[in-house]
TORVO-144089 format. One record per residue (C-alpha): x, y, z; residue number from 1. Coordinates in steps of 0.02 Angstrom, whole numbers, plus 50000, padded with zeros to 5 digits. Example, Ala and Ser with C-alpha at 12.3 -4.5 7.8 and 13.67 -1.06 7.14 Angstrom:
REM residues 2
50615, 49775, 50390, 1 .
50684, 49947, 50357, 2 .
//
This chain:
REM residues 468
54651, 52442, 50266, 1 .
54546, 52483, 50406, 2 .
54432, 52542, 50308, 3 .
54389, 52390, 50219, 4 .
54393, 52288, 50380, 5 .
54253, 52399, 50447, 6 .
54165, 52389, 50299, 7 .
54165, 52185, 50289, 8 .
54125, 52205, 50481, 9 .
53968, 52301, 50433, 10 .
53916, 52212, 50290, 11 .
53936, 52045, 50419, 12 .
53825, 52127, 50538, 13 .
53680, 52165, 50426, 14 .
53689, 51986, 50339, 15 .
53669, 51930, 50502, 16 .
53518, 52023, 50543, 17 .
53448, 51985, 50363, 18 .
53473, 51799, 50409, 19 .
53386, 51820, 50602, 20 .
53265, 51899, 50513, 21 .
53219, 51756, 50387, 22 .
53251, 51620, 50518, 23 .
53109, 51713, 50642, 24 .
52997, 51747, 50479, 25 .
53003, 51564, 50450, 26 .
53000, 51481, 50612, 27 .
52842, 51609, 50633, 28 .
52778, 51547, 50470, 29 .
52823, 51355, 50507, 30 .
52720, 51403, 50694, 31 .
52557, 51482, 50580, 32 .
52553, 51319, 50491, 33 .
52561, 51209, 50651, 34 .
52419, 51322, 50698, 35 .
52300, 51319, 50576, 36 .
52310, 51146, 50558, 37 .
52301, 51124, 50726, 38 .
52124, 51226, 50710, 39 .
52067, 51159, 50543, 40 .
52067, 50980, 50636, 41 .
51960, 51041, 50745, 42 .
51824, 51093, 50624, 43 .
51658, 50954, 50621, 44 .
51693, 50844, 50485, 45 .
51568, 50925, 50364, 46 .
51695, 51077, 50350, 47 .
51860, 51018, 50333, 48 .
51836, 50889, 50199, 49 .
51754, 50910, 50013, 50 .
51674, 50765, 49909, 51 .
51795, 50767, 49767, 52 .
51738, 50589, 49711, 53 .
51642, 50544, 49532, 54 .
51487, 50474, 49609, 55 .
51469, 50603, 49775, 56 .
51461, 50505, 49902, 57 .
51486, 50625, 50038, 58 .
51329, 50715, 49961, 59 .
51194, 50695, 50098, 60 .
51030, 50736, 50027, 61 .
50895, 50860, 50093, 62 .
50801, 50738, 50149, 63 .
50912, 50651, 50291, 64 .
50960, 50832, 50305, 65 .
50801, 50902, 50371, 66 .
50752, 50743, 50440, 67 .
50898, 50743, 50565, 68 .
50886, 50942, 50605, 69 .
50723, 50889, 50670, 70 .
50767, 50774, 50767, 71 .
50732, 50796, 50971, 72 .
50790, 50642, 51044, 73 .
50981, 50559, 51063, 74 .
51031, 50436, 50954, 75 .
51191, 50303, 50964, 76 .
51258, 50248, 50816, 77 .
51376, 50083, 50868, 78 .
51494, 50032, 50755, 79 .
51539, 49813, 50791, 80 .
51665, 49828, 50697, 81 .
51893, 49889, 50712, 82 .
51893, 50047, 50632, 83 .
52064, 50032, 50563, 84 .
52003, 49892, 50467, 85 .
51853, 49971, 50387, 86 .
51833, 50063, 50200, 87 .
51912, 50226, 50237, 88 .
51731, 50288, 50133, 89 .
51624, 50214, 50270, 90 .
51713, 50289, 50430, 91 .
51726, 50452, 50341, 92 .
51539, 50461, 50287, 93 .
51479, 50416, 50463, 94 .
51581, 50564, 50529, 95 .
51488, 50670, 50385, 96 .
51326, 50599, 50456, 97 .
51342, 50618, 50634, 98 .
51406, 50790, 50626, 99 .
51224, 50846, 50546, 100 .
51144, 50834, 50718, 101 .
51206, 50857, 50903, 102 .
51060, 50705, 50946, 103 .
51166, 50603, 50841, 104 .
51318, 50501, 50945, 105 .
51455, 50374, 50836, 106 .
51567, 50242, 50930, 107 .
51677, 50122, 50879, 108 .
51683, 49947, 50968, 109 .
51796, 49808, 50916, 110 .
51730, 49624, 50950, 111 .
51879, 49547, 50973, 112 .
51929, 49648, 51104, 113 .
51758, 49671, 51176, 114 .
51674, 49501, 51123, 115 .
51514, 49528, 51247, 116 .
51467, 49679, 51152, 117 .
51379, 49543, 51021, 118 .
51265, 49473, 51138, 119 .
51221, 49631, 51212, 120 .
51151, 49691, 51051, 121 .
51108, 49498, 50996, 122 .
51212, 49529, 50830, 123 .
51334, 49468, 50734, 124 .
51525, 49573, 50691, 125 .
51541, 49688, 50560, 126 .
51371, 49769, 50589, 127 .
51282, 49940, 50629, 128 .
51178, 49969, 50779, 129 .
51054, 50099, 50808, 130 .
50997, 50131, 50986, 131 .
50858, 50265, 51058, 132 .
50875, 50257, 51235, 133 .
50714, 50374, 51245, 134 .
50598, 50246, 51161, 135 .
50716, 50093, 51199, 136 .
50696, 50031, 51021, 137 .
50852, 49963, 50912, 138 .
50907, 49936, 50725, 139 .
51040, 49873, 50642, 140 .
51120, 49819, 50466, 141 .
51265, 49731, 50412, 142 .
51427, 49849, 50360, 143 .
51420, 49723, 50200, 144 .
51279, 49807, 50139, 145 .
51318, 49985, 50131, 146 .
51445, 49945, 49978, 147 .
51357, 49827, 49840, 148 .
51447, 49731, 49709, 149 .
51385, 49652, 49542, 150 .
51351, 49478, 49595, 151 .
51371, 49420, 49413, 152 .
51498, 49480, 49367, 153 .
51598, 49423, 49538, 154 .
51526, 49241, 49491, 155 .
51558, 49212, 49331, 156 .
51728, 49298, 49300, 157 .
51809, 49342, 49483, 158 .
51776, 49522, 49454, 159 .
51730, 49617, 49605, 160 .
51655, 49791, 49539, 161 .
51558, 49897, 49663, 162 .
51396, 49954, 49611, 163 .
51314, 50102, 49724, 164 .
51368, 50149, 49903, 165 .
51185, 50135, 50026, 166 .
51259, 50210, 50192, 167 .
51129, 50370, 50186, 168 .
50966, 50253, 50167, 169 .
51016, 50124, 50255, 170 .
51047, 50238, 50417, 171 .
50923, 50369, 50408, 172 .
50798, 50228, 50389, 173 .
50874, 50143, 50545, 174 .
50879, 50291, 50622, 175 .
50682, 50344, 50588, 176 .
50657, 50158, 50657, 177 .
50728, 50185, 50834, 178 .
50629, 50347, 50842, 179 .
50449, 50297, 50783, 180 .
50340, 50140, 50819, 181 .
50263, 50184, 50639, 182 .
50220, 50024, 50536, 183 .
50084, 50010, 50391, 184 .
50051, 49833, 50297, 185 .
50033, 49895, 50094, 186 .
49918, 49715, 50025, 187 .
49983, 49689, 49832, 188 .
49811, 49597, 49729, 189 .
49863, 49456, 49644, 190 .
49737, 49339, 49505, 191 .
49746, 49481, 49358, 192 .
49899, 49470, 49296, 193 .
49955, 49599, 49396, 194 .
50166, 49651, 49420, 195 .
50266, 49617, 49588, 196 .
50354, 49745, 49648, 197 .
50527, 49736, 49654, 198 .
50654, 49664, 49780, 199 .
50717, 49827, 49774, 200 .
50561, 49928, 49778, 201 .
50513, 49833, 49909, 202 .
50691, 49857, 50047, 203 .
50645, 50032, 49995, 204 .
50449, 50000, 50049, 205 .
50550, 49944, 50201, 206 .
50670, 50065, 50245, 207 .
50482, 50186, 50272, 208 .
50422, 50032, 50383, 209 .
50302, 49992, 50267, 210 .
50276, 49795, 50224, 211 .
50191, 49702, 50081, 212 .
50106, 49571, 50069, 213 .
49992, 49464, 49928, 214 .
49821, 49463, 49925, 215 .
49667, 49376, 49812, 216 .
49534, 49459, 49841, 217 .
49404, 49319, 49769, 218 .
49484, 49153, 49889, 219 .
49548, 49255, 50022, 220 .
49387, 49315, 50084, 221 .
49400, 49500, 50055, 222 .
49538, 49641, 50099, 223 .
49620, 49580, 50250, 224 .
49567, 49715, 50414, 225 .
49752, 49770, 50436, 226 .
49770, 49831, 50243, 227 .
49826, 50005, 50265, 228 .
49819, 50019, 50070, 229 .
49781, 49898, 49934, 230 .
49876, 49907, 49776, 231 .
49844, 49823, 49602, 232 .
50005, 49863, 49510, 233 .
49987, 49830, 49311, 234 .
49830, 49709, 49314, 235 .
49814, 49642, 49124, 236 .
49624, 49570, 49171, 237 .
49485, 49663, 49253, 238 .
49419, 49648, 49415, 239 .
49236, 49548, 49457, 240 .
49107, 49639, 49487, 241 .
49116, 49568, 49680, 242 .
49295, 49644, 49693, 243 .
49254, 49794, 49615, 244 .
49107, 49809, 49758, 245 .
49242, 49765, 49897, 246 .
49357, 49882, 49837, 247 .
49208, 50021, 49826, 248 .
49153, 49989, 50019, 249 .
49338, 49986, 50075, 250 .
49352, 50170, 50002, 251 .
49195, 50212, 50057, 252 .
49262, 50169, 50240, 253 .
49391, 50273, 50227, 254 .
49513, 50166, 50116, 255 .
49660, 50174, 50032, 256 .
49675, 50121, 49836, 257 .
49837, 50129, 49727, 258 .
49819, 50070, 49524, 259 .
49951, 50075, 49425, 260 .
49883, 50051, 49246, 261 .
49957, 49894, 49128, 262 .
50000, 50035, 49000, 263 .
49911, 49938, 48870, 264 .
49727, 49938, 48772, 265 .
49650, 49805, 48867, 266 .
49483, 49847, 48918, 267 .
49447, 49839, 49080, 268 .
49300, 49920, 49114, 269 .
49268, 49894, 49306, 270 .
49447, 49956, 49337, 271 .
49390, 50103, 49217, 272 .
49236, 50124, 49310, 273 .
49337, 50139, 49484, 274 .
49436, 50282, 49393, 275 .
49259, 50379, 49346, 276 .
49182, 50365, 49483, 277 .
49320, 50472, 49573, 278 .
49339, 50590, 49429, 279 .
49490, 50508, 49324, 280 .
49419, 50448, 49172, 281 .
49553, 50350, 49071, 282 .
49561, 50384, 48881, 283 .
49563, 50252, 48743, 284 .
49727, 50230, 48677, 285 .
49920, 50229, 48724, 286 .
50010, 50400, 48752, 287 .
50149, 50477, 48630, 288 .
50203, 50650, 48683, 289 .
50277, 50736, 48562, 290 .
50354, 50890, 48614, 291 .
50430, 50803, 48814, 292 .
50494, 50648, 48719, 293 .
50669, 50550, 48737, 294 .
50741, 50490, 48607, 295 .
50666, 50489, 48460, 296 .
50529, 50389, 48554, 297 .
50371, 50477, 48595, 298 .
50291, 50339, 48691, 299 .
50437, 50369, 48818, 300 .
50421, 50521, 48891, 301 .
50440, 50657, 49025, 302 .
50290, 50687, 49130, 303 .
50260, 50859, 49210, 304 .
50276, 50862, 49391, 305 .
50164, 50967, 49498, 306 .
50250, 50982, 49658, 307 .
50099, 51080, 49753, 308 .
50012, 50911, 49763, 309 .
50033, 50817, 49943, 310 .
50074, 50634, 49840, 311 .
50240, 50702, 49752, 312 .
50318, 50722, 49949, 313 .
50465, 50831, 49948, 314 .
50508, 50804, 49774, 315 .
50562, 50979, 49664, 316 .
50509, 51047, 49532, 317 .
50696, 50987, 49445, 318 .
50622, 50824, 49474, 319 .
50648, 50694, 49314, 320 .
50512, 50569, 49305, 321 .
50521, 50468, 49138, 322 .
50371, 50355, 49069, 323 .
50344, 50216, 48952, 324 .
50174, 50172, 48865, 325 .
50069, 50260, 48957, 326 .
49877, 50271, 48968, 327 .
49785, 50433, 49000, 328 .
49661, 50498, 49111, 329 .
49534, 50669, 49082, 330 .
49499, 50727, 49251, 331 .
49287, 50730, 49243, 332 .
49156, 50772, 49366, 333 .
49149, 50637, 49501, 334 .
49003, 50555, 49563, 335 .
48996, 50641, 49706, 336 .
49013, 50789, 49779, 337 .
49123, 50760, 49898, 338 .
49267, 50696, 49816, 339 .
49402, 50801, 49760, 340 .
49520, 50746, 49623, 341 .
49706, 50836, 49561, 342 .
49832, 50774, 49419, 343 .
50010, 50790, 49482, 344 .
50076, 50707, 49323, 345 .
50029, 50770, 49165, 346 .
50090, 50775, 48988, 347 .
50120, 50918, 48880, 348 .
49954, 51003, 48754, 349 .
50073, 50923, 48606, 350 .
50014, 50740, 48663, 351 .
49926, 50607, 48597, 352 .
49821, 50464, 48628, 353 .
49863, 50343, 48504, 354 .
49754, 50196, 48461, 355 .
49811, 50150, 48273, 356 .
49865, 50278, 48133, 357 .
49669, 50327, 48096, 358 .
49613, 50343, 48253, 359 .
49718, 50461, 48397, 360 .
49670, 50601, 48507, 361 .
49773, 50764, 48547, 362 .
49749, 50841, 48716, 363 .
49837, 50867, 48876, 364 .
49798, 50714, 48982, 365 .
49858, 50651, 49164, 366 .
49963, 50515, 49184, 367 .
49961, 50518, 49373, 368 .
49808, 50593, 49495, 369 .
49747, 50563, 49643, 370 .
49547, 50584, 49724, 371 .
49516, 50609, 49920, 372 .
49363, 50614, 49995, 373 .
49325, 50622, 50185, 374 .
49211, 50472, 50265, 375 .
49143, 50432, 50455, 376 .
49273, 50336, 50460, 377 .
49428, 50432, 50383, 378 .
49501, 50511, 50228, 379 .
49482, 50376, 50085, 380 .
49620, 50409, 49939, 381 .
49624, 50326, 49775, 382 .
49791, 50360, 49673, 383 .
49785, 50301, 49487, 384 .
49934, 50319, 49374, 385 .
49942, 50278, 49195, 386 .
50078, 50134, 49176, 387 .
50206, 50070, 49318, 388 .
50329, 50161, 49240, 389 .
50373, 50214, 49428, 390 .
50427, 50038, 49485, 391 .
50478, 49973, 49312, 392 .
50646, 49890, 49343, 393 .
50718, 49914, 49161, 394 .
50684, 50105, 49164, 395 .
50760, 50119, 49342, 396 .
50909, 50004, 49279, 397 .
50940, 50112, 49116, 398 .
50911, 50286, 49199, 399 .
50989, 50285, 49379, 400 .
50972, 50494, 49387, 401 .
50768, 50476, 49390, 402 .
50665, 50502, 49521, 403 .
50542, 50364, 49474, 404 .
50542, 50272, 49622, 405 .
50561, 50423, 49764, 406 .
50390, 50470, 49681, 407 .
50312, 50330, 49714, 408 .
50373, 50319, 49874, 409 .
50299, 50500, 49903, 410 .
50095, 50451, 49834, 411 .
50104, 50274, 49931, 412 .
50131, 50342, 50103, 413 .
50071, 50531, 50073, 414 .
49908, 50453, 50158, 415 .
50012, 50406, 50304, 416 .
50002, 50539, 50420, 417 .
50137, 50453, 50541, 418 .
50243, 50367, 50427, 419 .
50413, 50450, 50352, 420 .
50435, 50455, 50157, 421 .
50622, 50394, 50171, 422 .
50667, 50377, 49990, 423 .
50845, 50369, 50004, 424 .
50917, 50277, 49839, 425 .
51111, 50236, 49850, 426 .
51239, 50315, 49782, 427 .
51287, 50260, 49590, 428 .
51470, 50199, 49592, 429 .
51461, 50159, 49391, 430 .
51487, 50270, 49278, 431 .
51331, 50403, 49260, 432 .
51246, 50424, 49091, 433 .
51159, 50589, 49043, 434 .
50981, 50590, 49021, 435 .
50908, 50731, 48872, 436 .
50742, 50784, 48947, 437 .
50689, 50822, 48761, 438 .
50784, 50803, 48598, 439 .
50726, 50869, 48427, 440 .
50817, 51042, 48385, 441 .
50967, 51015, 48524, 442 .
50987, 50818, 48449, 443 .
50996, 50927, 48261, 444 .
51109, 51042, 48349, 445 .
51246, 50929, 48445, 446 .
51225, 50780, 48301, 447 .
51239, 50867, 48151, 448 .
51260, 51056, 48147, 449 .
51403, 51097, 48262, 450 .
51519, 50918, 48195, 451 .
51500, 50992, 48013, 452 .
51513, 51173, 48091, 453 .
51685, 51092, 48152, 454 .
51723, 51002, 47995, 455 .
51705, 51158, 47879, 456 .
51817, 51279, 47985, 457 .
51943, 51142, 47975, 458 .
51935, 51127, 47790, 459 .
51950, 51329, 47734, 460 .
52101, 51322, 47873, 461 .
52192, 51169, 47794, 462 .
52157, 51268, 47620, 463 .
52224, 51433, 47653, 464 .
52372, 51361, 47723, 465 .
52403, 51232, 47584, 466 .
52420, 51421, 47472, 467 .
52542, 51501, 47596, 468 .
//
């Protein structure tokens, strides 16, 4: 008997320790947690967090990236606005952002509580502010705009469906404003048919403090003296011979020139005779590339990007530009010595310049170049592409993964030594579509040979098991 009452004594004594044991194990395991969570909120923003959304829009890109790391001066961000009541997207991606530099500063102020903060900034609620107390200059935007909705569709049927999320571009452009006194005035020909940019192209324009404005050459007297650069986007009639001479002496003093080609056989042959002159001598015909082609469609194509060139900016080499209906240029000898043209869009050798079934040329040929040429009275640049394929609203509305318009962004202001390429598009919040860079064998491939690969396989299956 006593021998079984010393036994359950011993066996209570080591349960007891067993269950100490556990209850320090997890009370030390419960205290780890505390911890590490305890540390983990302490990590910057950047660390703790991972963009597990569709669209990505946590993803800063390289470019506000390296634009904030090289940053010297402070800069507030103030947000009008209660943050409780804001899109939990908005407050989050503005703790992304101001974690990428220790210049950068974020605070919250709530106008009903603080009503005089309005006035102080002379805004209205529900809006950004951007302050540089170094250069004492100040930008804002409404909140409203960093999430945009199809206006259409909210109109017509009550639907609200978000569109694309702008926080990046619209701060980093805000930002580059508070820090730089930077402004060039881009003057758009009009009286040849030519193509407006687009609302959208033109906020973009914007956001690198660049504005546009319209210009006739023939009743306005001449390029206005604070043209920084003159563009004729998509003219479908020529110039006169007295524009063509303006244009020539604004070059010649140092001038700026952007033509975007109509993308069609018109002749034009003082345009043409521009091009020549600086060693980009457009070929007869529109362009079908056969081997960088989407679609089926040769006369929509991929352009090769040479990234070495100063008017492709900080684009990559994984850079997808697409075109549509291009002309073509040969790059020739110019007439003078001096001037120095390079292609930094080009086709591939399998390309042709197409003017009816008889009559087409094969060749490599540019679709985008640029000629420089130092003057007394500065660098003078003339940038010639062969459509406007780069601000063409239905390519940029079918193909939202191109980087049509962050190239042109990139050649307008590459001759702007102090102005900031900030080609921030926003963030897609529809669903994305893949874009083939070239079809033919992979189109045979995914289309035709791997579904009857499929269907086969299935069919000797379904008969050896119809004999078991």
């Amino acid at each position: 008997m006593q021998i079984k009452e010393s036994l359950k004594t011993a066996a209570g004594r080591h349960s007891s320790r067993r269950g100490a044991f556990s209850a320090g194990v997890t009370a030390l395991a419960v205290a780890a947690v505390i911890v590490f969570n305890l540390l983990v909120g302490q990590l910057p923003e950047k660390w703790a967090q991972f963009d597990l959304t569709d669209s990505g829009i946590y993803n800063i890109t390289d470019t506000s990236k390296n634009y904030l790391a090289a940053m010297t001066e402070d800069v507030e961000i103030h947000v009008l606005a209660d943050r409780d009541s804001l899109d939990s997207r908005i407050t989050r991606f503005l703790d992304l952002y101001t974690d990428l530099s220790d210049h950068l500063s974020l605070e919250y102020t709530d106008p009903l509580v603080y009503p005089s903060v309005l006035s102080t900034y002379g805004v209205d609620s529900d809006t950004i502010v951007v302050t540089c107390e170094a250069t004492g200059r100040q930008e804002s935007f409404s909140i409203d705009d960093i999430i945009g909705y199809d206006i259409m569709a909210y109109y017509y049927y009550g639907q609200y469906n978000e569109t694309d999320f702008d926080a990046e571009g619209l701060l980093t452009s805000a930002v580059d404003g508070v820090l730089t006194d930077a402004a060039r005035t881009i003057c758009e020909t009009s009286g040849h048919g030519e193509t407006s940019l687009s609302l959208d192209m033109t906020e973009q324009l914007r956001r690198s403090h660049v504005s546009l404005t319209d210009v006739n050459l023939l009743t306005d007297g001449g390029i206005p003296d604070d043209c920084d650069l003159l563009l004729i986007n998509a003219p479908t009639r020529d110039l006169a011979d007295d524009e063509l001479e303006m244009i020539s002496d604004f070059l010649n003093e140092g001038g700026q020139v952007f033509y975007a080609m109509a993308g069609q056989m018109d002749v034009l042959p003082n345009l043409d005779s521009l091009c020549t002159t600086y060693g980009m001598t457009p070929v007869t015909g529109v362009l079908a590339d056969t081997q960088r082609y989407y679609q089926n469609n040769p006369a929509l194509f991929f352009p090769e990007l040479d990234v070495t060139c100063d008017a492709t900016g900080a684009l990559t080499t994984d850079a997808i530009v697409l075109f549509y209906a291009s002309r073509g240029m040969t790059l020739t000898d110019p007439a003078r010595d001096t001037i120095t043209t390079e292609s930094f869009l080009s086709t591939s050798d399998a390309c042709y310049a197409v003017v009816d079934e008889d009559n087409m040329a094969e060749g490599t040929f540019a679709v985008g170049a640029v000629a420089t040429e130092e003057t007394e009275h500065g660098t003078a640049r003339l940038t010639v592409l062969g459509s406007d394929s780069l601000t063409n609203e239905d390519i940029a509305a079918s193909f939202s993964n191109l980087d049509n318009s962050a190239l042109f962004i990139a050649a307008v202001t590459a001759g702007f030594e102090d102005v900031e390429a900030i080609s921030i598009e926003p963030v897609s919040l529809t669903t994305p579509s893949n874009t083939i860079t070239s079809g033919g064998i992979w189109a045979l491939l995914f289309i035709l040979v791997i579904p009857a690969a499929l269907l086969i396989f299935g069919f000797v299956r379904w008969m050896r098991r119809r004999k078991l």
